[in-house]
C-alpha positions as CSV (number, residue, x, y, z in Angstrom):
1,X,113.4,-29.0,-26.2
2,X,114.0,-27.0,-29.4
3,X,111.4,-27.7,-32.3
4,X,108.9,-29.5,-30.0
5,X,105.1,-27.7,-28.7
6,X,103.4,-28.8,-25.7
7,X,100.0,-30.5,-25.7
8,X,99.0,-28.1,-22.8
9,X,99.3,-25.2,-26.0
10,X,95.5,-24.4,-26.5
11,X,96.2,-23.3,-29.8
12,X,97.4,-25.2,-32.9
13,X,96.9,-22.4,-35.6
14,X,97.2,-18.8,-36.3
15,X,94.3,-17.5,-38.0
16,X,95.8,-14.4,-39.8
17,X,93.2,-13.2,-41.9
18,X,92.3,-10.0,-44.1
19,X,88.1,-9.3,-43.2
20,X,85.5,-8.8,-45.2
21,X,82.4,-8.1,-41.9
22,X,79.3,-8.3,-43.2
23,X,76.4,-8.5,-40.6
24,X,74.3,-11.7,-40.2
25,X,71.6,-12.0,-37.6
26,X,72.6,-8.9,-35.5
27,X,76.4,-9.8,-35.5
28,X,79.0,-8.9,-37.6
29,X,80.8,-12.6,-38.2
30,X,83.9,-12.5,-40.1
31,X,84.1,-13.9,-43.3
32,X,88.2,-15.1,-43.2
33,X,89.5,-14.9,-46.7
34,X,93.3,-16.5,-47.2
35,X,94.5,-17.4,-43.7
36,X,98.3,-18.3,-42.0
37,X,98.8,-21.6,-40.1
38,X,102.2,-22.0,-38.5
39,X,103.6,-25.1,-37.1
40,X,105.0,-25.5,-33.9
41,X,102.4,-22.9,-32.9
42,X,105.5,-20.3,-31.7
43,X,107.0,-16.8,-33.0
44,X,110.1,-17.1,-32.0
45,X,112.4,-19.9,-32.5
46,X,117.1,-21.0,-32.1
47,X,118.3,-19.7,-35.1
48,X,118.7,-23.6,-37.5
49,X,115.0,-24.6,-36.8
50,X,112.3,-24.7,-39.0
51,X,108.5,-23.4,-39.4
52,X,105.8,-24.6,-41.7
53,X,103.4,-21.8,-43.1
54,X,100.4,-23.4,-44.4
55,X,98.1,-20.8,-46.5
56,X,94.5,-21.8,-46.8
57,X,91.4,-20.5,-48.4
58,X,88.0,-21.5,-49.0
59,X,88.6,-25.4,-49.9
60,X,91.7,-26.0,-51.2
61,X,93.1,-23.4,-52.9
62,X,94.4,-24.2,-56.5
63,X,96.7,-21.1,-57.0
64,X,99.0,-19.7,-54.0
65,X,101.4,-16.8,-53.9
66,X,103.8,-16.7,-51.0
67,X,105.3,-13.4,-50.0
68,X,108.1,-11.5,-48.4
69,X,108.8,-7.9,-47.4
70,X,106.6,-7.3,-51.3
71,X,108.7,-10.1,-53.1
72,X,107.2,-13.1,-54.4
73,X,108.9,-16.2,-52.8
74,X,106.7,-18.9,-54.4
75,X,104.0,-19.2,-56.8
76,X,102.2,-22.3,-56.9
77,X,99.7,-23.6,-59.9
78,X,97.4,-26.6,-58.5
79,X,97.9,-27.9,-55.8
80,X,98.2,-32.0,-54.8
81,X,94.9,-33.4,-53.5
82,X,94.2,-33.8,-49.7
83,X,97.1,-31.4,-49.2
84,X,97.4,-27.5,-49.0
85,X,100.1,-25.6,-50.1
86,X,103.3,-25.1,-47.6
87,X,106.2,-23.0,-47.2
88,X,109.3,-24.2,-44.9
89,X,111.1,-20.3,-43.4
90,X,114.1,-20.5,-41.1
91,X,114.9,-16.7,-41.9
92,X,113.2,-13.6,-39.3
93,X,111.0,-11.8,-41.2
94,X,107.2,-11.0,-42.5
95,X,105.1,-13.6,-44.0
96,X,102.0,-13.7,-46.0
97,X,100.3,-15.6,-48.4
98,X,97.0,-15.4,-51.3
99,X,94.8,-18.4,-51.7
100,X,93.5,-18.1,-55.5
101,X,92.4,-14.8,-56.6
102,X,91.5,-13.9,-52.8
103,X,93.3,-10.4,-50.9
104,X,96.6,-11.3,-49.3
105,X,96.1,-12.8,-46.3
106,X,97.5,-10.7,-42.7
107,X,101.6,-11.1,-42.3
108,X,102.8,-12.9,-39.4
109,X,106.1,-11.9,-37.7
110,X,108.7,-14.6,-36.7
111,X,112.1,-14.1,-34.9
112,X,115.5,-16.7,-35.3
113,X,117.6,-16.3,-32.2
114,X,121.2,-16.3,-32.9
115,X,123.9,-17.2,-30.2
116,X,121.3,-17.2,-27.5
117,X,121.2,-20.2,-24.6
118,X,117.7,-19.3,-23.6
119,X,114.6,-18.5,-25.7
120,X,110.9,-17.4,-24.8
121,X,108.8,-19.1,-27.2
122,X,105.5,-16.8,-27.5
123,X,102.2,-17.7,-29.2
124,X,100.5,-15.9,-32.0
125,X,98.2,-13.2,-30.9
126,X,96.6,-13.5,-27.6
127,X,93.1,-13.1,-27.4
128,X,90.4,-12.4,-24.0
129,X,89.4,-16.3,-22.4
130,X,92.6,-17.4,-23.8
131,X,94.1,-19.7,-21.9
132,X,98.2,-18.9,-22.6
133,X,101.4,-20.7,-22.3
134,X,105.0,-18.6,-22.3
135,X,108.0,-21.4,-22.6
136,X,111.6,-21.0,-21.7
137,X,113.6,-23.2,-23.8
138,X,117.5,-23.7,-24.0
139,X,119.8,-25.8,-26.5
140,X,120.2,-28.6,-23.9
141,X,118.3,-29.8,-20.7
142,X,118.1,-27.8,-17.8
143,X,116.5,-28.2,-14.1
144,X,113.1,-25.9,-13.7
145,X,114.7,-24.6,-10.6
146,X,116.3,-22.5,-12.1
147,X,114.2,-20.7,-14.3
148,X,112.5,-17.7,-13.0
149,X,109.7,-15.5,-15.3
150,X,109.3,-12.1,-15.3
151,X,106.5,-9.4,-16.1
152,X,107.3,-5.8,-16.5
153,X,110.8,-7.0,-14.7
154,X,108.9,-8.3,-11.7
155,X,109.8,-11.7,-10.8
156,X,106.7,-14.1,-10.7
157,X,106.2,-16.7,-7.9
158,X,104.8,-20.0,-9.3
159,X,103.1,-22.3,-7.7
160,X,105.8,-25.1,-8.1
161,X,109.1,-24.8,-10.5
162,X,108.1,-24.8,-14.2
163,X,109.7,-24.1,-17.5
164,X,106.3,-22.8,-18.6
165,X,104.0,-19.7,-17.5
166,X,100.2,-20.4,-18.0
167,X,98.0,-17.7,-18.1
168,X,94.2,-19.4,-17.7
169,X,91.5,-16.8,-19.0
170,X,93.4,-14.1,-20.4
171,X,92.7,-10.4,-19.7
172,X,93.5,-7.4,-20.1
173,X,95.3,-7.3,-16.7
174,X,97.5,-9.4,-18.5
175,X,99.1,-7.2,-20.7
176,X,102.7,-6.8,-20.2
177,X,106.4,-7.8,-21.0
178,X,107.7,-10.9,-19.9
179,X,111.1,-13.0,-20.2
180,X,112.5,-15.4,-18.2
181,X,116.2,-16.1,-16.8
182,X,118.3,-19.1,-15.2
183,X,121.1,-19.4,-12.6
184,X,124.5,-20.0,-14.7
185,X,126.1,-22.8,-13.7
186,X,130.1,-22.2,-14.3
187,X,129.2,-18.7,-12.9
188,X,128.3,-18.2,-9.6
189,X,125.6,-15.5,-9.2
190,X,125.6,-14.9,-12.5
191,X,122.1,-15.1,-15.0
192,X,121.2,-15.2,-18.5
193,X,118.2,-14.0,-20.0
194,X,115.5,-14.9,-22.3
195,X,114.4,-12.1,-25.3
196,X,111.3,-10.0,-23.9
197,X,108.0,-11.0,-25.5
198,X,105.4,-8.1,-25.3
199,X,101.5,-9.9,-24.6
200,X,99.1,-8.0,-25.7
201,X,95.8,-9.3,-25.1
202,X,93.7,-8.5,-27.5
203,X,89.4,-8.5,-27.7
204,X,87.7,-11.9,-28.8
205,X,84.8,-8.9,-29.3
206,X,83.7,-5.4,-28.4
207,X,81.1,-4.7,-25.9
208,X,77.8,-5.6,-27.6
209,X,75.1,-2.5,-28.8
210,X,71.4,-3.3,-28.3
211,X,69.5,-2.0,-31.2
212,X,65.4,-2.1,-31.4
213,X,63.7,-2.6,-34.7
214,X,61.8,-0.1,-35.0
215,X,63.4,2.2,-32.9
216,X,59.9,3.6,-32.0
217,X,57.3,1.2,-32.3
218,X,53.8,1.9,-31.9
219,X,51.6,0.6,-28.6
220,X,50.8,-3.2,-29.4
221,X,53.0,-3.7,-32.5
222,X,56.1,-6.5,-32.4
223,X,59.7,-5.6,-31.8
224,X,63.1,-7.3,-32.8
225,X,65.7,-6.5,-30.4
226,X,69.2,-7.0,-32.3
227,X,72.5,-7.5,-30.0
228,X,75.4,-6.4,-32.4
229,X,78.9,-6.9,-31.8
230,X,82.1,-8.0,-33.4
231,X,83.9,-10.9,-33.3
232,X,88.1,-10.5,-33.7
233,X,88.8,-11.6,-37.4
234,X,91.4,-14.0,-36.1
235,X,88.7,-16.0,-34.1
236,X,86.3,-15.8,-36.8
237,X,85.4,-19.2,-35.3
238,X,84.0,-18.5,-32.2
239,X,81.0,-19.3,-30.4
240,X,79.2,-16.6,-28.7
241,X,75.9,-16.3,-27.3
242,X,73.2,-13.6,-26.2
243,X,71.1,-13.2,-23.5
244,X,68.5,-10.1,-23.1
245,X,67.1,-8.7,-20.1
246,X,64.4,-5.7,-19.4
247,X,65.1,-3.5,-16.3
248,X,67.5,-6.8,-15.3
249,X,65.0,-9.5,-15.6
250,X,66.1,-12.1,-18.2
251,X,63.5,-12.4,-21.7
252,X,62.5,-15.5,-22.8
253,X,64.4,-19.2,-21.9
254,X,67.7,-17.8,-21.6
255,X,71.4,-17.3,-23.5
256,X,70.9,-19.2,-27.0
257,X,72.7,-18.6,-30.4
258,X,70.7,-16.2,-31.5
259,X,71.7,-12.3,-31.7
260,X,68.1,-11.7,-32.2
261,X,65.0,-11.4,-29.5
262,X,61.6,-11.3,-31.1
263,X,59.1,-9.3,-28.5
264,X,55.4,-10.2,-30.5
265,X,53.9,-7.0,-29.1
266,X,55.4,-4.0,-26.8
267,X,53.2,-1.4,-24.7
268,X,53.6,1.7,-23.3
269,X,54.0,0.2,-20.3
270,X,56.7,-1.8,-21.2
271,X,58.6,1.6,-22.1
272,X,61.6,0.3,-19.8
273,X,65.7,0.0,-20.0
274,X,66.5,-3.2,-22.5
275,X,70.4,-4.4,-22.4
276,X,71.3,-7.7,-24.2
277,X,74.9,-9.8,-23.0
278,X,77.0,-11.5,-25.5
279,X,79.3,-14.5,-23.9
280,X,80.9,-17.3,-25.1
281,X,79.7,-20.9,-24.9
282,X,82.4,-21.3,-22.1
283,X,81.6,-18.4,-20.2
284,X,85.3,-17.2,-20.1
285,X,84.4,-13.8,-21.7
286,X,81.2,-12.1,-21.4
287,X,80.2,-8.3,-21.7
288,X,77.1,-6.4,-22.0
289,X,75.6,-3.4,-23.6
290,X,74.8,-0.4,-22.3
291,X,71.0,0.2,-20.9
292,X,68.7,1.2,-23.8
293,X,65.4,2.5,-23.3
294,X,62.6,1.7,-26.0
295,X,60.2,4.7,-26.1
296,X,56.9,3.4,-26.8
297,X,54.3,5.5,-29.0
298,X,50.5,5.1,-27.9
299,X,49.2,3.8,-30.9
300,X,47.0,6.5,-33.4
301,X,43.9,3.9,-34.4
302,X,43.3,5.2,-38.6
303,X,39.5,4.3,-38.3
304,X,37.7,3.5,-42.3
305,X,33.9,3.3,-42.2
306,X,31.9,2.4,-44.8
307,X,27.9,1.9,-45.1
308,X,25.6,0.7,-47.5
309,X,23.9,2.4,-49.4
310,X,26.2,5.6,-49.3
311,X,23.6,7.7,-47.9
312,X,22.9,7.8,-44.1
313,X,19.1,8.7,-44.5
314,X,17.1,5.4,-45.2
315,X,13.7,4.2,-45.4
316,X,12.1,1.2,-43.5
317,X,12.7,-1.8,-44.9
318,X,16.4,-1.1,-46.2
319,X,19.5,-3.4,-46.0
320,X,22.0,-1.7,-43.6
321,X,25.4,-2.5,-44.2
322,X,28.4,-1.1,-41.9
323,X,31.7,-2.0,-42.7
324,X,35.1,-1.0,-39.8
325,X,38.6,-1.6,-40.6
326,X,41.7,0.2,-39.1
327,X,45.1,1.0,-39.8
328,X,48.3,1.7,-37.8
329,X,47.2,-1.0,-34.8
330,X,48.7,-4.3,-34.9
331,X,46.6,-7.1,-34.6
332,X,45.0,-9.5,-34.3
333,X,41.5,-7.3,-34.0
334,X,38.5,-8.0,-32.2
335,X,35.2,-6.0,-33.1
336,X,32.2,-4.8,-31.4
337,X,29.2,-2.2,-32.5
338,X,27.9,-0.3,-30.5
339,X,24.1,1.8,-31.1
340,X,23.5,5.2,-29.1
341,X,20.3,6.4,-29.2
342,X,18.4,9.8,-28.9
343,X,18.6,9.8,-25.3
344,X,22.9,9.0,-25.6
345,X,22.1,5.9,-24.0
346,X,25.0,3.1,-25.1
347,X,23.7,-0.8,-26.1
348,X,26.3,-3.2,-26.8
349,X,24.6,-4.8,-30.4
350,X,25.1,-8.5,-29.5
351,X,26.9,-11.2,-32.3
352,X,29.1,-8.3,-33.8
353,X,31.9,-9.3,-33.1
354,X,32.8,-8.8,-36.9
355,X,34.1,-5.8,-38.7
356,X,30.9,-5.8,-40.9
357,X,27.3,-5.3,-39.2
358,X,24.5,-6.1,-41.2
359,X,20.5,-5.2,-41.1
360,X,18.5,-7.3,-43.4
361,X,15.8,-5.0,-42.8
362,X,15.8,-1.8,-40.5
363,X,13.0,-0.5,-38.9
364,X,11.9,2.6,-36.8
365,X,13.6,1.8,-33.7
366,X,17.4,1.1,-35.6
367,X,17.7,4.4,-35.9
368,X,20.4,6.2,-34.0
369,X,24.2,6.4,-34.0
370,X,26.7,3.5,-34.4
371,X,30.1,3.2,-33.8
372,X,33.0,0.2,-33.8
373,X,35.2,-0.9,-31.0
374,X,38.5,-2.5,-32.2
375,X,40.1,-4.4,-29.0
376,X,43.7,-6.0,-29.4
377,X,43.7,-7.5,-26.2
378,X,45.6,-4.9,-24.5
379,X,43.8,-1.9,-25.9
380,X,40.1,-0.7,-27.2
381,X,40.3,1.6,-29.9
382,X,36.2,3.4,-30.7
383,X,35.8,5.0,-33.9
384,X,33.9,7.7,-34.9
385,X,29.7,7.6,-34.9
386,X,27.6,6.8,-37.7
387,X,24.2,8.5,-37.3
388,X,21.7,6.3,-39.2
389,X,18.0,8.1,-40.1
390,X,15.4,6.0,-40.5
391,X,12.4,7.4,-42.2
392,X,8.7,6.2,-41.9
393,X,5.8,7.4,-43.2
394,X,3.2,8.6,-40.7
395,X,0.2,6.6,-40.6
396,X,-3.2,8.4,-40.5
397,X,-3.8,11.1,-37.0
398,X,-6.2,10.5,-35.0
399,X,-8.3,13.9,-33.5
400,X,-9.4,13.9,-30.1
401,X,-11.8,16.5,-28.2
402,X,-10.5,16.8,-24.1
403,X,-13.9,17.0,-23.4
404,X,-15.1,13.7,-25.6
405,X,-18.2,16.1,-26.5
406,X,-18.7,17.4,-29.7
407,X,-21.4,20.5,-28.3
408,X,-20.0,23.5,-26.5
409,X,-21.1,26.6,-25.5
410,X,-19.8,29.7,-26.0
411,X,-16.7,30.8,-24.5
412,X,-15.7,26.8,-23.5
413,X,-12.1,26.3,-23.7
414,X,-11.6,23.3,-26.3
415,X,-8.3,21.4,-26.6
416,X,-7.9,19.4,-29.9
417,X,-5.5,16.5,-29.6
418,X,-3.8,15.0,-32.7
419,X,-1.6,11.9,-32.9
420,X,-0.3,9.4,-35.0
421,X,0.5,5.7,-34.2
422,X,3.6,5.3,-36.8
423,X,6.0,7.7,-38.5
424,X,9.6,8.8,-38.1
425,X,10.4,12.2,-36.2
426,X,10.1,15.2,-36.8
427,X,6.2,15.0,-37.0
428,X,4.3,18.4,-37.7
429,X,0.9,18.4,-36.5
430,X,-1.5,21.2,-37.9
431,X,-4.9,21.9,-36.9
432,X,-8.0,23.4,-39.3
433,X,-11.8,24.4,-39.1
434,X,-12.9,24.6,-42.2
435,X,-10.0,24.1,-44.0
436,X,-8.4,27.0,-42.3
437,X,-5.2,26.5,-40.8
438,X,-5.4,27.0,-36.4
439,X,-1.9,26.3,-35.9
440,X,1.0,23.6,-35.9
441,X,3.4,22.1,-33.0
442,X,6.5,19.6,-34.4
443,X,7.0,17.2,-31.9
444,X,9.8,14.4,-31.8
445,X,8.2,12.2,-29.5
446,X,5.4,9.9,-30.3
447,X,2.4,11.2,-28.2
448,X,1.2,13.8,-30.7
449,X,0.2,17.4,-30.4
450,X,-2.6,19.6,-28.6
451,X,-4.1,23.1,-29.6
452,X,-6.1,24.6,-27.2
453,X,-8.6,27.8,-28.7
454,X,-12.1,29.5,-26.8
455,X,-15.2,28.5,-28.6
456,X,-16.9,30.7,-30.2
457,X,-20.9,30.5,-32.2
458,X,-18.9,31.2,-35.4
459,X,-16.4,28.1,-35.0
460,X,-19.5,25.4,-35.2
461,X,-18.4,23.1,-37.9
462,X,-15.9,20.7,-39.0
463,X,-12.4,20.1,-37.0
464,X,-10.0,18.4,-38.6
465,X,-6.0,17.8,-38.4
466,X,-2.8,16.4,-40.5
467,X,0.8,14.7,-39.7
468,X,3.6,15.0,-41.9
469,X,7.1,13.9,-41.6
470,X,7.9,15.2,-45.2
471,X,6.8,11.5,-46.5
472,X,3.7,12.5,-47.3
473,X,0.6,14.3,-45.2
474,X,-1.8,12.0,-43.6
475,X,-5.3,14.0,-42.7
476,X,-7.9,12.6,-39.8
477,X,-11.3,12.2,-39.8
478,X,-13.4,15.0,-39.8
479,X,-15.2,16.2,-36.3
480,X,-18.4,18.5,-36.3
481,X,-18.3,20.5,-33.3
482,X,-21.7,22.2,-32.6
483,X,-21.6,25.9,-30.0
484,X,-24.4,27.5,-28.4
485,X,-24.9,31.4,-27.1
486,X,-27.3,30.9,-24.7
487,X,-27.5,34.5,-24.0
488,X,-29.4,34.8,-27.2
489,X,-31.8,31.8,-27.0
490,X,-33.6,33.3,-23.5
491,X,-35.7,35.3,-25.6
492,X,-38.1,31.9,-26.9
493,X,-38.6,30.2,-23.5
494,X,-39.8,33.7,-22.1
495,X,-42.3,33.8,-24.5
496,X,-43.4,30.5,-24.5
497,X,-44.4,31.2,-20.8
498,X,-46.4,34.6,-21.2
499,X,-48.4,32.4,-24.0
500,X,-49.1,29.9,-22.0
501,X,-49.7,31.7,-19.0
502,X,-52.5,33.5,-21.0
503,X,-54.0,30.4,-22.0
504,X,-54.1,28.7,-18.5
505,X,-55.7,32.0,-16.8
506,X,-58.7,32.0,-19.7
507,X,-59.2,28.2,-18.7
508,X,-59.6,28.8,-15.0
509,X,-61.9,31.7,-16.2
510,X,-64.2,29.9,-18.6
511,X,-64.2,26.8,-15.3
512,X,-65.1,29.1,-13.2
513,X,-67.6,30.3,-14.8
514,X,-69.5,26.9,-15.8
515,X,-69.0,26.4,-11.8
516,X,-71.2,29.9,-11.1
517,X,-74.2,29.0,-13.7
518,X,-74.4,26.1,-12.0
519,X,-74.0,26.6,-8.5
520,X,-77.3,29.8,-9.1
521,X,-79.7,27.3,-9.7
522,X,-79.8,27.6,-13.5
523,X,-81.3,25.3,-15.5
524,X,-79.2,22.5,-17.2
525,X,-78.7,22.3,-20.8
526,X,-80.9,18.8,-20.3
527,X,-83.6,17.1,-17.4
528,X,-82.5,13.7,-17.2
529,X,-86.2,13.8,-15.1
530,X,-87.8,14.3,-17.9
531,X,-89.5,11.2,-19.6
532,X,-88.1,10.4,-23.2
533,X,-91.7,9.9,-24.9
534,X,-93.3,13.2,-23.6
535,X,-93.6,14.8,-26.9
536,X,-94.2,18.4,-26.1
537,X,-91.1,20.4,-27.3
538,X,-89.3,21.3,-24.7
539,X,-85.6,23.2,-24.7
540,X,-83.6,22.2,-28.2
541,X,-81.1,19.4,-28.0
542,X,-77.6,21.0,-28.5
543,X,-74.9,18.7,-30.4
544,X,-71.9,21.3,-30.2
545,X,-71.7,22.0,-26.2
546,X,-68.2,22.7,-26.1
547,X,-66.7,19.9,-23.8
548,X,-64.2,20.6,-21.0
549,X,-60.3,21.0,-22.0
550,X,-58.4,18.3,-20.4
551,X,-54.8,19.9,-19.7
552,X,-52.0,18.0,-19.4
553,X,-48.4,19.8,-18.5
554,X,-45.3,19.0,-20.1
555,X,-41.8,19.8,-18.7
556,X,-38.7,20.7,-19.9
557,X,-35.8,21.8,-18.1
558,X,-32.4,22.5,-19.0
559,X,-29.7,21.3,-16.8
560,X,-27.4,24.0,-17.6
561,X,-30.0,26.8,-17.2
562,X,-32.0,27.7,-13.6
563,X,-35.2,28.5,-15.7
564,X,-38.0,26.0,-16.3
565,X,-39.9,25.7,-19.1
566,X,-43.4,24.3,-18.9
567,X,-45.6,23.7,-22.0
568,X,-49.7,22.9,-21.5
569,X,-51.0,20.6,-24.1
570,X,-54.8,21.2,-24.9
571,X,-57.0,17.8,-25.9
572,X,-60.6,17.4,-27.3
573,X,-62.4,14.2,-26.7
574,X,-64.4,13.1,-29.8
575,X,-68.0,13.8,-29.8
576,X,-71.3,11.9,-28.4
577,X,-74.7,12.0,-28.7
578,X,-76.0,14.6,-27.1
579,X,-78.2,12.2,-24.5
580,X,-74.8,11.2,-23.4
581,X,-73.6,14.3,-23.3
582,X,-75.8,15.7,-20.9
583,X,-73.9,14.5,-17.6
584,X,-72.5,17.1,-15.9
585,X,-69.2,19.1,-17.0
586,X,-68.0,19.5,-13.4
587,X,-67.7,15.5,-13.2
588,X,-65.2,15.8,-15.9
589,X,-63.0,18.6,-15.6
590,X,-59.7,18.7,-13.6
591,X,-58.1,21.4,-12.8
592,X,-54.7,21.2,-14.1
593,X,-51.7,20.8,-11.1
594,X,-48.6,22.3,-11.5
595,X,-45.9,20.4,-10.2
């Protein structure tokens, strides 16, 4: 069956081309430039039959140069339209053609048999998945019995007599030299043999090379994994597909068309061996890339802090502004502040979920040190602290005695307590007498300061202290603090007691003596017996008869002392007549008890 192709032939065209790879999506796809069509599909051919080169371009080509071992056979200007330029060859040799201003296009190498019976038609270049038909052909009709094919002179056994040799899903395990031969029939025993066609399968495409982008990303950030490979410039027109996997578990939904795999963020624990596959639709040919690991970097957070106002020391009553941002961690960012106080105790500040933190107006207790947590879901990232000063005035000290009393004695040990309510630490607390300075204590803590001194006579006065936080001194109220030497002040009460001893012991002496006159029958200074008319002059009437002293005791003790002090009042009744005045003394004098 000269001249005729079988529809069983998967191909229809050779596509010769000259390449111009330029990479798109991760694989290199082919752009063909002027391309070589043959029709029948076959290399070889009975010398007297005829092939039809068609040369085609990118649309129809509207200049074409055919060529022959470097001569020119044809040059064509325009072209019909719906129709591409042709060239009819019945001589062996190279082909090739240029579409328009385009490269030449590859040369394709057909055979004429001469004086042969029996021919092996071959196809153009045989490619991986192909599926491949080898014909034996003679002049005239003959019985497929008696055809037998060959590979690397080894006869083939088919599965039933054929004068074609399919290959399904060629491979490289296909490569070889075949031919075939027939029984001649006016010769017994003898054969004739077919011309030796070399298959050479070639690759559709190379084994694919998994690439990362970047090559070392950073903890959290995205990754494109790229699956490059080639296809053969010949089959510039086939379908492939890709398929990535991660320590052999398949990414994403599967194989699709795409040479690209888009991971939105990678970790260090995803650090692992990535290999991608590249197939075609049909699944005839697939290969895969060797393992690839992706070395993860942990992520180096690039913290920027900024406050308002610039400086870090501020008054009460200020707007605090903090401001966090970060570089070189993807996103998207979460943020939290956190305050640590004096005491490094932590508190989470609540609604800050913000990169800016605001304080209308700060107070005594904002103060402390505060610091921004940037989370990206998968990792926290903590800048470095703020500290934030807060400064307020001290409000005016309070002075305190530990006794409460404000009279001491000498030798007492006082302690002086000073405090104020309000006002930012460091507080110094100083202490005077007099205005003279007793000594200071800084304190950070809100309960004040003490100074404890001896009392002495020579410190009664006035006690005072100040607070200063270097906003300004505050001074307290003054205290007067009075101290007594009672070691000195004996001298008076002993004194006080000779006197009035003395003057109770010349009482009793002048009592007992009005008692004696008395009691030896001397006369009265007046005879109430005695009638008031008797005329006769008598003893004189005395007006200025002292009286008896009424004494009356007065005590005083001291509670701290074990000596009592008594004092003896003396008091005079007013004067009578001196008729009245002649009762007797004894019925009005008293004796004076001591208690």
């Amino acid at each position: 069956m000269p001249g005729s192709a079988s529809p069983c032939v998967a191909f229809t065209q050779l596509w010769l081309t000259l390449l111009v790879v330029t990479p798109v999506n991760g694989q290199h796809e082919t752009a063909p430039l002027s391309v070589v069509s043959l029709q029948p599909p076959w290399t070889t051919f009975f010398r007297g039959e005829t092939v039809t080169l068609t040369c085609n371009g990118f649309g129809l080509p509207q200049k074409t140069k055919w060529y022959q071992k470097n001569k020119t056979l044809r040059q064509t200007q325009g072209v019909l339209v719906g129709k591409a330029p042709t060239l009819m060859v019945r001589e062996s040799g190279e082909y090739w053609c240029q579409a328009n201003s385009l490269p030449p296009s590859t040369p394709v190498h057909l055979v004429f048999y001469k004086e042969v019976s029996l021919v092996l038609r071959a196809p153009p270049p045989v490619f991986e998945g192909d599926s491949v038909v080898l014909r034996c052909d003679t002049k005239r009709s003959i019985a497929a019995e008696t055809l037998t094919f060959y590979k690397n002179n080894r006869a083939l056994e088919l599965p039933h007599p054929s004068s074609e040799l399919h290959i399904r899903h060629a491979n490289l395990k296909d490569n070889g030299q075949y031919k075939c031969s027939r029984k001649s029939t006016w010769a017994w025993g003898s054969v004739i043999s077919s011309n030796t066609v070399e298959v050479q399968v070639q690759e559709l495409f190379p084994h694919p090379v998994l690439m990362a982008r970047p090559s070392q990303p950073i903890d959290g950030s995205p990754v494109t994994l790229t699956c490059r490979t080639q296809l053969s410039a010949q089959r510039s027109d086939a379908q492939i597909q890709f398929c990535f996997f991660r320590n052999y578990q398949a990414l994403g939904s599967g194989c699709n068309s795409s040479s690209e795999f888009h991971i939105p963020a990678i970790w260090t624990e995803d650090s692992m061996w990535y290999r991608c596959k590249a197939e075609t639709k049909n699944s005839q040919v697939e290969k895969q890339s060797r393992a690839f690991k992706i070395p993860v970097q942990r992520a180096l957070a690039d913290f920027q802090t900024s406050i308002i106002p610039a400086s870090k020391l501020m008054f009460e009553g200020q707007l605090l502004l903090l401001n966090c941002s970060i570089k070189g961690v993807p996103g998207p960012l979460t943020f939290s502040w956190y305050k640590r106080d004096v005491l490094n105790k932590e508190t989470k500040i609540p609604k800050s979920s913000e990169a800016e933190f605001k304080i209308s107006k700060v107070n005594i207790s904002d103060a402390g040190e505060y610091y921004c947590e940037a989370n990206n879901s998968r990792r926290s990232f903590v800048s470095r602290a703020i500290p934030i000063t807060i400064k307020v005035p001290v409000s005016q000290p309070v002075l305190n005695l530990s006794t409460g009393k404000t009279q001491a004695l000498e030798g007492d040990l006082m302690t002086l307590h000073c405090q104020s309510q309000r006002g930012s630490p460091y507080i110094l607390y100083e202490f005077y007498y007099e205005n003279v300075s007793l000594g200071n204590s800084s304190t950070l803590s809100g309960e004040g300061a003490s100074f404890n001194f001896s009392m002495s006579t020579e410190r009664s006065g006035n006690y005072y202290c100040t607070a200063d936080n270097g906003l300004g001194a505050q001074r307290s109220e003054a205290i007067w603090i009075s101290v007594f030497d009672m070691t000195k002040n004996r001298t008076v009460p002993v004194a006080t007691g000779i006197t009035v001893g003395l003057l109770i012991m010349a009482v009793g002496v002048f009592l007992f003596y009005c008692w004696f006159s008395r009691k030896s029958g001397g006369k009265p200074t007046s005879d109430d017996s005695r009638s008031p008319s008797y005329s006769e002059p008598q003893e004189p009437t005395y007006y200025n008869v002292p009286a008896c002293i009424e004494l009356q005791p007065v005590y005083s003790n001291d509670p701290k002392e074990n000596v009592i002090y008594t004092e003896v009042r003396g008091t005079q009744p007013r004067r009578k007549h001196a008729v009245q005045e002649s009762e007797s003394p004894r019925s009005r004098c008293q004796m004076a008890e001591k208690n």
